[in-house]
SEFILUM-305048 format. One line per field, with one value per atom (N, C-alpha, C): residue in three letters; atom name; x negated, y, z. Coordinates in pm, 1 decimal, m for minus. Layout:
N
res = c(ala,...) .
atom = c(CA,...) .
x = c(X,...) .
y = c(Y,...) .
z = c(Z,...) .
// end
This chain:
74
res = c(unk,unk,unk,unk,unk,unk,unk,unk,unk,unk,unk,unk,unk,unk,unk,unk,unk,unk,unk,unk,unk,unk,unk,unk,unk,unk,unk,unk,unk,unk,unk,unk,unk,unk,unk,unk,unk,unk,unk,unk,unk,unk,unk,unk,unk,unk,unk,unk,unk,unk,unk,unk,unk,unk,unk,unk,unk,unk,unk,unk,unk,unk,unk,unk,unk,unk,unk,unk,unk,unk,unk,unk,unk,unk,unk,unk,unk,unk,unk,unk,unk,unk,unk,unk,unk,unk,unk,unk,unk,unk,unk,unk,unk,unk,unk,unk,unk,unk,unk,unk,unk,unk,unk,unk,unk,unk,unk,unk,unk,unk,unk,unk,unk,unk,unk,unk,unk,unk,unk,unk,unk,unk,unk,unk,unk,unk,unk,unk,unk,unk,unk,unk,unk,unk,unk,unk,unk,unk,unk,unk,unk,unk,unk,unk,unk,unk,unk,unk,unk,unk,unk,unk,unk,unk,unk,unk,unk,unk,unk,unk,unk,unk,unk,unk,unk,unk,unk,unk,unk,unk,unk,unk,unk,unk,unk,unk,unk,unk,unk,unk,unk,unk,unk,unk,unk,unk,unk,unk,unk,unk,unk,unk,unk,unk,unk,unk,unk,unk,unk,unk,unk,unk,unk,unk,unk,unk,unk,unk,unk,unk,unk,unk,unk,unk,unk,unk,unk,unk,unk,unk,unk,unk) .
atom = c(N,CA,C,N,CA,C,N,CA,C,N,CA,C,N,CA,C,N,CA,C,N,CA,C,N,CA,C,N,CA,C,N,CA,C,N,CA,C,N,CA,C,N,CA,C,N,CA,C,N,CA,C,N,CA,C,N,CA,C,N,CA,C,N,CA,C,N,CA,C,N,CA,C,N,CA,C,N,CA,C,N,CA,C,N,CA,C,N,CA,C,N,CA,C,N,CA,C,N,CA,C,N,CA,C,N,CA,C,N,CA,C,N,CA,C,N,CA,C,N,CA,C,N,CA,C,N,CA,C,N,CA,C,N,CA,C,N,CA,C,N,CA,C,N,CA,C,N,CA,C,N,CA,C,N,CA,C,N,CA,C,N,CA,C,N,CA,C,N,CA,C,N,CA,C,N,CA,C,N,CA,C,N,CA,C,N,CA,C,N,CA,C,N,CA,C,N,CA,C,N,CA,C,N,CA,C,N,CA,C,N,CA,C,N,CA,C,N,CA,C,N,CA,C,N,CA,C,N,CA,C,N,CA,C,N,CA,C,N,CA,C,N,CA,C,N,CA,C,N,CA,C,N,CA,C,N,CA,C) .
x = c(m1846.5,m1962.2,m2012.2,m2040.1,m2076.7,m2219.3,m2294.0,m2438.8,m2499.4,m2646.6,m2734.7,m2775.3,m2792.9,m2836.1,m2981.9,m3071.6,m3188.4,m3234.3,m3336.8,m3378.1,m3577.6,m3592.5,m3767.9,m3785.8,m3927.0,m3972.8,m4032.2,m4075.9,m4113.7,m4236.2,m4260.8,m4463.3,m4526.1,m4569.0,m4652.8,m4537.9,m4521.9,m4470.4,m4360.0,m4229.4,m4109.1,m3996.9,m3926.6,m3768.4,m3757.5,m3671.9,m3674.0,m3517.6,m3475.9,m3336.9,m3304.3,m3186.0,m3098.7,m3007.2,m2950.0,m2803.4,m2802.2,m2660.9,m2632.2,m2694.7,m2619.3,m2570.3,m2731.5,m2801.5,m2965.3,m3040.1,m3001.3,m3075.4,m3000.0,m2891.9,m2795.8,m2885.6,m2904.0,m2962.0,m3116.0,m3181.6,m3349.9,m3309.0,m3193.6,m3200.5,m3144.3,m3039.7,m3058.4,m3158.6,m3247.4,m3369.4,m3458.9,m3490.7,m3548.5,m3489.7,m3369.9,m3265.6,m3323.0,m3322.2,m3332.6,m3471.9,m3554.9,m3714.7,m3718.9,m3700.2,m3730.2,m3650.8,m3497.1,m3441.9,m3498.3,m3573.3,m3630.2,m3789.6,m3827.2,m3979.6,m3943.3,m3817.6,m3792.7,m3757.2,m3668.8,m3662.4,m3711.5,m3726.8,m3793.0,m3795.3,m3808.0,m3764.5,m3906.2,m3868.0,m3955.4,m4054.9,m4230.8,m4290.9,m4272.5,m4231.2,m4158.5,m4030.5,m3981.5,m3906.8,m3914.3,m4073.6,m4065.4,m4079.5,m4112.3,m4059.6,m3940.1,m3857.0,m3673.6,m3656.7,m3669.0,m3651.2,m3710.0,m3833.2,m3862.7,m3816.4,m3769.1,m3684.8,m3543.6,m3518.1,m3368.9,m3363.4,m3443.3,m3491.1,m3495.1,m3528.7,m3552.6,m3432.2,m3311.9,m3203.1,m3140.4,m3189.8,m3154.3,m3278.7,m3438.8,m3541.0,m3480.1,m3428.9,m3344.0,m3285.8,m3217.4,m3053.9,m3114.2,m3225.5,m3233.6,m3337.4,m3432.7,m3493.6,m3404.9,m3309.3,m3199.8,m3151.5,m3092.0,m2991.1,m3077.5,m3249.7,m3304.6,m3371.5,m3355.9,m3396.3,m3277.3,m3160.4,m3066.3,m3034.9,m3050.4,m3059.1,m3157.5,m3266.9,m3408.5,m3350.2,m3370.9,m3371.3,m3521.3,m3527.2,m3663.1,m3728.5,m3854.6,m3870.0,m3915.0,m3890.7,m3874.6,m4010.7,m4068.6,m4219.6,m4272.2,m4332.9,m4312.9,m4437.1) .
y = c(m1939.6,m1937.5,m1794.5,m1715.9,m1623.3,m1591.6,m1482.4,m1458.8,m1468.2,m1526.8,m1526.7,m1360.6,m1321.6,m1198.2,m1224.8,m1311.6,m1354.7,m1448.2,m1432.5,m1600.8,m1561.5,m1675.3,m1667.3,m1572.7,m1526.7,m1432.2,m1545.6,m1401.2,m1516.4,m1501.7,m1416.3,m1475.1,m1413.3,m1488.7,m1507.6,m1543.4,m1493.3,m1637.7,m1514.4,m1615.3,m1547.9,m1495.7,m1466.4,m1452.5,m1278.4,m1241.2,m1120.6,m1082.8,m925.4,m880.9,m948.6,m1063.3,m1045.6,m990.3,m923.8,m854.2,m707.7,m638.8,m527.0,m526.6,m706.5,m646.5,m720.0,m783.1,m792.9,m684.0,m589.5,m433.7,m328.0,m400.4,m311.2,m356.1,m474.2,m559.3,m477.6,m455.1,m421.7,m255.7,m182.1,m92.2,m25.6,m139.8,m138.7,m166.7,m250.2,m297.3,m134.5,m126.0,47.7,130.0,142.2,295.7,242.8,123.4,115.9,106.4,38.2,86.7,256.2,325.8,442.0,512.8,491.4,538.5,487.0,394.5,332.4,425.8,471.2,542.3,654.0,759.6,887.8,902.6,768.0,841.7,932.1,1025.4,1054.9,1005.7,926.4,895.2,885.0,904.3,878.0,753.9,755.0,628.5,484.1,509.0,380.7,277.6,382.9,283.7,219.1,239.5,188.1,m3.5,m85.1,m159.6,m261.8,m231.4,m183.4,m158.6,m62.4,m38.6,m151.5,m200.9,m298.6,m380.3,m447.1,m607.2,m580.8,m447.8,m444.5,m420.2,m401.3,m427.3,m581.4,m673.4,m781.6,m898.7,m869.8,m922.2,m874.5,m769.0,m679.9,m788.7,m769.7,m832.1,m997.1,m1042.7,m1225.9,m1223.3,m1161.5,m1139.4,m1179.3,m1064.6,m1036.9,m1186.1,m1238.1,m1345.3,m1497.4,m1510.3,m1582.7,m1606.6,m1493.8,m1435.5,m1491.8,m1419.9,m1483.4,m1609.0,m1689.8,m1858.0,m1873.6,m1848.6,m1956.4,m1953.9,m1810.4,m1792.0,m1850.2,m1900.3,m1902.4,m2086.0,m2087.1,m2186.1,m2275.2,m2386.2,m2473.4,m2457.6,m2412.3,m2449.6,m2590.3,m2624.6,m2741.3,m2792.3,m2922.0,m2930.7,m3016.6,m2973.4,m3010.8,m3094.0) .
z = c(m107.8,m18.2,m6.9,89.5,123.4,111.8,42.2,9.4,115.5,140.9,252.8,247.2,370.6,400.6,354.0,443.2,463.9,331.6,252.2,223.6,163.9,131.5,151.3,48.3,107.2,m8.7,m106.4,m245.9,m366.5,m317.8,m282.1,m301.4,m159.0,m70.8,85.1,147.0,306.1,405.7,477.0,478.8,577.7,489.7,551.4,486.2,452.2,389.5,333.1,333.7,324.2,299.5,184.7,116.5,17.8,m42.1,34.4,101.5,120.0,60.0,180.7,350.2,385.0,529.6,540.7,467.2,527.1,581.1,476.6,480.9,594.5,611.0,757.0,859.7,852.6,1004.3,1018.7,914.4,927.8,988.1,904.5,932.2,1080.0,1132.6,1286.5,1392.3,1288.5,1418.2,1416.1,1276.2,1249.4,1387.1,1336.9,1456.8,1561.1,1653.8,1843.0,1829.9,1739.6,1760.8,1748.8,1655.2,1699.4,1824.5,1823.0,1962.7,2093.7,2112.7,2227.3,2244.7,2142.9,2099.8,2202.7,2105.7,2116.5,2253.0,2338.7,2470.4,2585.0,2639.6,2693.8,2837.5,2878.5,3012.1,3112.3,3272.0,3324.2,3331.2,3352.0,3272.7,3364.2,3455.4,3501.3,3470.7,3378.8,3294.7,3173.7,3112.9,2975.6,2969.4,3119.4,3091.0,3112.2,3170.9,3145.5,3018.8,2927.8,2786.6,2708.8,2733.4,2683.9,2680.1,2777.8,2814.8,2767.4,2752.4,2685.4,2553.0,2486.8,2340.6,2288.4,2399.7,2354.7,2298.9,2359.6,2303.9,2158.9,2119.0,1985.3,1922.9,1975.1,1852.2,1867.9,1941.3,1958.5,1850.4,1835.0,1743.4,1612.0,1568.5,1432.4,1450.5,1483.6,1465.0,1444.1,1578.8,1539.9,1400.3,1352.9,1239.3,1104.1,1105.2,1006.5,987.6,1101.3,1087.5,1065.1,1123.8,1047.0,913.3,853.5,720.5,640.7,661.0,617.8,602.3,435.5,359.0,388.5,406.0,364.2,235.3,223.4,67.9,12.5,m107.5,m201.1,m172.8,m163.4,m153.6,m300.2,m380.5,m512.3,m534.2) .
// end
C-alpha cells in the first residue's frame, strides 16, 4: 500500500502534508501563487490569471479530499 500524501492533522481541522510528494504538492501550489503574483502583466489580465490558477487550486483540493481519511467518532 502506498503512503497517503495527505491525512488529518492531530490537533484543529483539515488534512496536512504526510509525505515527500505531500510537501512537493504544497510546494507547487507555493511556486504558481507566487509566479502568478510576480507577473508583470498588463492590469487587464489579472483576471485570466486568475481563472487559470483555478484548475492548479482544483487539483490540490481534489488530491487532498481524496486523501483525507474520516475521523473515528468515539
Amino acid at each position: 500500500m502506498r503512503p497517503q500524501w495527505f491525512g488529518p492533522k492531530r490537533f484543529g481541522v483539515g488534512v496536512g502534508p504526510r509525505s515527500w510528494e505531500g510537501w512537493a504538492v504544497i510546494a507547487v501550489l507555493v511556486a504558481v501563487a507566487i509566479g502568478v503574483k510576480w507577473l508583470s502583466l498588463p492590469p487587464g489580465w489579472a483576471p485570466g490569471i486568475r481563472i487559470a490558477c483555478l484548475p492548479v487550486l482544483a487539483a490540490i483540493v481534489a488530491l487532498t479530499y481524496r486523501e483525507d481519511e474520516p475521523h473515528s467518532k468515539t
